[in-house]
C-alpha positions as CSV (number, residue, x, y, z in Angstrom):
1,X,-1.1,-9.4,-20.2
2,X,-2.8,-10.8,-16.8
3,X,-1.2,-8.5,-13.7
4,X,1.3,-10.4,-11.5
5,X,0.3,-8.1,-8.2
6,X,-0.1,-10.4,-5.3
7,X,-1.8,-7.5,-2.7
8,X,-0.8,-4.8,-0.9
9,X,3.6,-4.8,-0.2
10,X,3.4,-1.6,2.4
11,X,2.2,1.5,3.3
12,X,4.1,4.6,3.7
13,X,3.2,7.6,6.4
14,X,4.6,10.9,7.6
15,X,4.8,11.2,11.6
16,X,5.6,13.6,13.4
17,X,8.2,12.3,16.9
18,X,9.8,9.2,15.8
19,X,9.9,8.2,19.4
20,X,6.2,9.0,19.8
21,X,5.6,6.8,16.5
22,X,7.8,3.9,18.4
23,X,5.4,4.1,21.1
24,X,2.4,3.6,18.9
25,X,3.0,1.2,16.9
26,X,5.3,-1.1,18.5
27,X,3.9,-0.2,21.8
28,X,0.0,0.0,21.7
29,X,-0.1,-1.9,18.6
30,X,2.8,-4.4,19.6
31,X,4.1,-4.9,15.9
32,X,7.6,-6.0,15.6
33,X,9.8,-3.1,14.7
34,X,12.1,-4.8,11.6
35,X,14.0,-1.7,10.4
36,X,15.9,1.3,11.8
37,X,17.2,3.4,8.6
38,X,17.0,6.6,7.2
39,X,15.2,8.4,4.1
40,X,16.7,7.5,1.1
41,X,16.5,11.0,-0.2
42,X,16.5,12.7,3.0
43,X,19.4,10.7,5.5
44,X,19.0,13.4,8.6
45,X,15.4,11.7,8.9
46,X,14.4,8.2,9.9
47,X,13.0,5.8,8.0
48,X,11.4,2.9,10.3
49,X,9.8,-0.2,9.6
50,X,6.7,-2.4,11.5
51,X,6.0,-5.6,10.2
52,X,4.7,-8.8,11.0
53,X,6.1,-11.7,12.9
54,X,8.4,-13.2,9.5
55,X,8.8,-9.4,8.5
56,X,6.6,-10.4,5.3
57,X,5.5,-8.5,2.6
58,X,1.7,-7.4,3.1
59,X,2.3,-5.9,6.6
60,X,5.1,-3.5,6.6
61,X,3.7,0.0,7.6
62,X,6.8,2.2,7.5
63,X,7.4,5.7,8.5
64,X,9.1,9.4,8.0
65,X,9.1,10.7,11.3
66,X,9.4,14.5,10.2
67,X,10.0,15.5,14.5
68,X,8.7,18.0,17.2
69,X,6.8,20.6,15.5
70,X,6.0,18.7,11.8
71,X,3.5,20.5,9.5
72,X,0.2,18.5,10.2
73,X,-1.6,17.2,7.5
74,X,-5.1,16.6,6.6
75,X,-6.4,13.1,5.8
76,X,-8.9,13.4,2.4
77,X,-8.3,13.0,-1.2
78,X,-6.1,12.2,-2.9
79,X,-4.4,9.8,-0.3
80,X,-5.3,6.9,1.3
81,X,-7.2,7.9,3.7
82,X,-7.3,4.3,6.7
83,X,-4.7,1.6,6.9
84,X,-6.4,-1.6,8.1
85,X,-4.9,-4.3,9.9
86,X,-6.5,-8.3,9.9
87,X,-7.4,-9.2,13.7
88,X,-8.5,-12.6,14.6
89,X,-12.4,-12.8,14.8
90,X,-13.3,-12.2,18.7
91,X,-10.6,-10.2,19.5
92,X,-12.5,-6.3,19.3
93,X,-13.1,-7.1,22.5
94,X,-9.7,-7.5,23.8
95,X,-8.9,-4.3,21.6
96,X,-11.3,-1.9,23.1
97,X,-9.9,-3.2,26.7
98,X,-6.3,-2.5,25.4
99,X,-7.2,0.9,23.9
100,X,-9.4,2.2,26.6
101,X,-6.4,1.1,29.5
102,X,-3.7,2.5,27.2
103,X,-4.6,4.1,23.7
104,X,-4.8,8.2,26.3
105,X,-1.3,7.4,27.2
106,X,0.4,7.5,24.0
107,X,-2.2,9.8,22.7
108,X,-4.4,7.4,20.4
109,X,-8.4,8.2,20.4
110,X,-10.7,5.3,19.0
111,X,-14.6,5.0,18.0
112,X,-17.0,2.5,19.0
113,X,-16.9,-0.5,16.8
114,X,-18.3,-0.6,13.6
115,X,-19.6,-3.1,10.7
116,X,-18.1,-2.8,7.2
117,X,-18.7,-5.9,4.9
118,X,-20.1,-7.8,7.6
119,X,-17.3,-7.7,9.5
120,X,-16.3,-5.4,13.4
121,X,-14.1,-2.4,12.5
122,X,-12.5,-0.9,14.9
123,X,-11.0,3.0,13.8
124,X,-8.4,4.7,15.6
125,X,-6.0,8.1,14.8
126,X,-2.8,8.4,16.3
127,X,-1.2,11.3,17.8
128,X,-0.8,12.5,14.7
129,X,-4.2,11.8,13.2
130,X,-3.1,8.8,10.6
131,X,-6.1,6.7,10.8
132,X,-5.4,3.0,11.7
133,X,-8.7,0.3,11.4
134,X,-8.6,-3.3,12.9
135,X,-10.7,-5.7,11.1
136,X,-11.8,-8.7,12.2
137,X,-11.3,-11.2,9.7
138,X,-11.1,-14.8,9.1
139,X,-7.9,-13.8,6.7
140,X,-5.7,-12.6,9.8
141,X,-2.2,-13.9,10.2
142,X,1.4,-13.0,11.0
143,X,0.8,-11.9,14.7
144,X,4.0,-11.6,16.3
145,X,4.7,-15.0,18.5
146,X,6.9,-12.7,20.8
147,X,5.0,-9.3,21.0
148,X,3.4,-7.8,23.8
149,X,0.0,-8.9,22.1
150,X,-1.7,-12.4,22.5
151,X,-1.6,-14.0,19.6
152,X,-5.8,-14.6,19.9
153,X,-5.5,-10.7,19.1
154,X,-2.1,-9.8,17.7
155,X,-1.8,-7.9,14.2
156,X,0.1,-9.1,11.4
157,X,-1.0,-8.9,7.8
158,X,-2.7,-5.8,6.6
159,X,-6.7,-6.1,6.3
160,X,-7.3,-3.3,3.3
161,X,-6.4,0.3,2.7
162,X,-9.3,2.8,1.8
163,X,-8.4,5.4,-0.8
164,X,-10.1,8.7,-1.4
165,X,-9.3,9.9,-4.9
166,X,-9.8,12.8,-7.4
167,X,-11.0,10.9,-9.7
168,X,-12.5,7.7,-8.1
169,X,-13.6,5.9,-11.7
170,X,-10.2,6.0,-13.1
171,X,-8.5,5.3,-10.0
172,X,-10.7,2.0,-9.9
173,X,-9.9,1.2,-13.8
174,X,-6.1,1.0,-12.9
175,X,-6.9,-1.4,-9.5
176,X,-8.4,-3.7,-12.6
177,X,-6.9,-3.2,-15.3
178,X,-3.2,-2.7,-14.3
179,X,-2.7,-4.2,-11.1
180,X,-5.0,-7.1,-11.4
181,X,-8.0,-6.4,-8.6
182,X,-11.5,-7.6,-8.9
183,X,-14.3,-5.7,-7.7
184,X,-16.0,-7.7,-4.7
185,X,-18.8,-5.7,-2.8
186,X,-19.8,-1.8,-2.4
187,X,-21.8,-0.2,0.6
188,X,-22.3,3.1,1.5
189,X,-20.2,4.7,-1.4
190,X,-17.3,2.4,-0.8
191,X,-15.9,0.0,-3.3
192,X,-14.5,-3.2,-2.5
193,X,-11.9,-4.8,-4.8
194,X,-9.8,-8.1,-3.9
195,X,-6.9,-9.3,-5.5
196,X,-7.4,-12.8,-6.3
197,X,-3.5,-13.4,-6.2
198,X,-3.2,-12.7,-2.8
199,X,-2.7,-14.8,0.3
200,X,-2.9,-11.8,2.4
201,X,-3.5,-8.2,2.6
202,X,-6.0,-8.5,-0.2
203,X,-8.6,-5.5,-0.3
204,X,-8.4,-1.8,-1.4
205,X,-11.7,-0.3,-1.0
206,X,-12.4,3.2,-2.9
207,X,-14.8,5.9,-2.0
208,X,-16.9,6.8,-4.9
209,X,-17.1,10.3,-3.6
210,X,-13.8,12.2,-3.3
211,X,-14.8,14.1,0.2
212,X,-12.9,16.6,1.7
213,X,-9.5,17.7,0.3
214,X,-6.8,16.3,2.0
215,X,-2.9,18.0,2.3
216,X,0.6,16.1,2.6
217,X,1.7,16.4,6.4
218,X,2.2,14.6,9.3
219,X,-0.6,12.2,10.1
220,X,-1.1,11.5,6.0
221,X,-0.2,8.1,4.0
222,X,2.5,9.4,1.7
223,X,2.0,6.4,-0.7
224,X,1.0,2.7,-0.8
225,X,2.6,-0.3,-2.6
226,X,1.6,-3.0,-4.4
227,X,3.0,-7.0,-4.0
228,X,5.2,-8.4,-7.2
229,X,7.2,-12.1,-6.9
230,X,10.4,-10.3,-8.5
231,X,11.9,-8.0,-10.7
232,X,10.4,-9.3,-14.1
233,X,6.8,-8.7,-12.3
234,X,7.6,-5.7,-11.7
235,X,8.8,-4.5,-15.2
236,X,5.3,-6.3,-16.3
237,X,3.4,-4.2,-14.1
238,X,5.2,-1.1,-15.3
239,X,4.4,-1.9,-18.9
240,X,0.9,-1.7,-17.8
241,X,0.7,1.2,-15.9
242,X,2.1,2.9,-19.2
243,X,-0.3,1.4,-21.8
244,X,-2.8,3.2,-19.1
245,X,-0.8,6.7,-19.9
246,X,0.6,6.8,-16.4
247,X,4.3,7.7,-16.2
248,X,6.3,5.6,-14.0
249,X,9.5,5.8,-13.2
250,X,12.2,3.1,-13.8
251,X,13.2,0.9,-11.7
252,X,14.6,1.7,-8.3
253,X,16.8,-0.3,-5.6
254,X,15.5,0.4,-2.8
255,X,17.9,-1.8,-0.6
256,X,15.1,-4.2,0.6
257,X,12.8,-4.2,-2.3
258,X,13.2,-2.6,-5.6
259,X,10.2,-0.1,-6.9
260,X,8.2,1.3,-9.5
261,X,6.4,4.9,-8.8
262,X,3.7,6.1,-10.5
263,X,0.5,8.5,-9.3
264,X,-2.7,6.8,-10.8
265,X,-4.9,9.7,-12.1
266,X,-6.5,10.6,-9.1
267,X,-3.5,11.6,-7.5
268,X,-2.3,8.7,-5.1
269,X,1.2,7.6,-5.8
270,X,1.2,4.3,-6.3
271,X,5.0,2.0,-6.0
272,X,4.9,-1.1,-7.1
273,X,7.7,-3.1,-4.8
274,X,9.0,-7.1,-5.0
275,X,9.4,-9.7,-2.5
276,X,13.2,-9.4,-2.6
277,X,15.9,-8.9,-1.1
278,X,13.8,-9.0,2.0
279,X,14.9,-7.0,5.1
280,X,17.7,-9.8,6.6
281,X,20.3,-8.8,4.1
282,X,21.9,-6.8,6.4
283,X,21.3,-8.1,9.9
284,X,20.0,-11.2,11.2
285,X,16.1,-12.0,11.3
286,X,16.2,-12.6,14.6
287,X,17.7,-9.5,15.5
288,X,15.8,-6.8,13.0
289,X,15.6,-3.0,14.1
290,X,18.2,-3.2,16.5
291,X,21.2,-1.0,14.8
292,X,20.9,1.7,12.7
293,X,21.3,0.4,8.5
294,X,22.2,2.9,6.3
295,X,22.2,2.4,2.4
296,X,25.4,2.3,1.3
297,X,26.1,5.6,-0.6
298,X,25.4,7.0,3.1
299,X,27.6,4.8,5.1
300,X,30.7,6.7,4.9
301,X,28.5,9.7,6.6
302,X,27.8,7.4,9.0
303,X,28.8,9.7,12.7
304,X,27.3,12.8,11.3
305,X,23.7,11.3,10.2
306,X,23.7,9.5,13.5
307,X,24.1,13.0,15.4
308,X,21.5,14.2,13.9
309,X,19.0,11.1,14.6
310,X,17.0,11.7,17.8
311,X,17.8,8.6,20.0
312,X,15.4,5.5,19.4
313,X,13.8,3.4,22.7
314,X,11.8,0.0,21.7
315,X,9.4,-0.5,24.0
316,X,9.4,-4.0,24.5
């Protein structure tokens, strides 16, 4: 059975301030924020959402902002370890201007640029250490039309993600076997698969070598998920990941996507999440992140979880 996974869906991360994550990402970064909800098993915390331009699949990097005084983490195996974003080619430059003028404001350090696959890297950590890459790349699309970012520059899709596992070899075995990847290139003990499916957000590059160990906190990916058209996709891919001897778990409605969890054996937790029901089933697309969505069971708490929600300001 071929593996109907289209790419990367999103990546999830733990924060610490959710107002300080607001400032990053829709700030520095200039993604358009798309959804304001809460933690579907935690409602006191936030859930938010930064997408591209269309809010498409491939680019949401959402977020539990766990607040003042989070435990931090430590990035290392088994997580993924960078989130990379597609640039236009040419714009590092424009980048390391933005970053050098404001990156100390919101406190955001970067490194000189790189090469990676014959392409400019450019790393950064946020406040609270997450690693964040912009790649240039003749793949890059989705940059917001009205963000603070010109669109010769502005992020959209997601480049890659790179993953530090226990056990790198089996990690890679399910990237092939399960969720359809192809490996493309390695350098420097770092394997490149694409997804030959995908229009966008296409790479997931693996270290060979396991590094440092890392621990769940703020300023750590908490999982990644992986692209499907629709629900029977999705109950494929599941049938998959068990003939490999994972264990994931049914399906679950996650209000804007439906998903599939399972950690691959080197410890990552993988979801597997479909296109649908997209994020304007409860407001307008032109109008996404502005009010506070709750899932339903949650609604009738509405006044109590709002109390306890630190007060949000877009910065745009």
């Amino acid at each position: 059975m071929p593996s109907p996974v289209t790419g990367l869906h999103h990546v999830s991360a733990i924060v610490g301030p959710a107002q300080q994550t607001m400032d990053v990402y829709g700030g520095l970064l200039g993604l358009r924020f798309v959804k304001k909800t809460v933690n579907f098993d935690d409602p006191g915390t936030y859930h938010l959402y930064f997408a591209d331009d269309r809010a498409t699949p491939g680019s949401f990097m959402t977020f539990f902002p766990w607040g003042d005084g989070a435990m931090r983490g430590r990035v290392g195996a088994p997580q993924a370890t960078a989130t990379a974003y597609a640039a236009p080619e040419g714009a590092a430059d424009l980048w390391l201007d933005r970053l050098a003028s404001h990156a100390p404001t919101v406190g955001v350090d970067f490194d000189a640029p790189a090469e990676r696959f014959g392409e400019t890297v450019l790393t950064l950590r946020d406040p609270d250490g997450l690693v964040i890459e912009i790649v240039e790349s003749a793949d890059a699309e989705g940059g917001w039309q009205d963000g603070p970012i010109p669109m010769d520059a502005a992020l959209g899709a997601f480049h890659s993600v790179t993953l530090a596992t226990a056990q790198p070899d089996a990690t890679m075995r399910v990237l092939t076997d399960a969720l359809g990847y192809e490996e493309h290139a390695e350098a420097d003990g770092r394997v490149r698969f694409v997804n030959p499916k995908a229009e966008r957000a296409r790479f997931v590059d693996v270290f060979r070598q396991p590094g440092e160990a890392g621990r769940m906190g703020a300023g750590t990916v908490h999982h990644i998920a992986f692209r499907v058209p629709d629900d029977e996709a999705e109950l494929e891919t599941r049938e998959l990941l068990l003939q490999l001897g994972l264990k994931p778990t049914p399906q679950i409605d996650r209000q804007y996507f439906h998903s599939v969890y399972a950690r691959e054996p080197g410890g990552v937790l993988f979801e597997i999440a479909t296109d649908p029901p997209g994020f304007d089933v409860d407001e307008p697309a032109d109008s996404l992140g502005r009010a506070l969505k709750l899932p339903p069971q949650y609604e009738p708490q509405r006044e109590a979880i709002e109390a306890r929600l630190a007060p949000l300001t877009l910065p745009y």
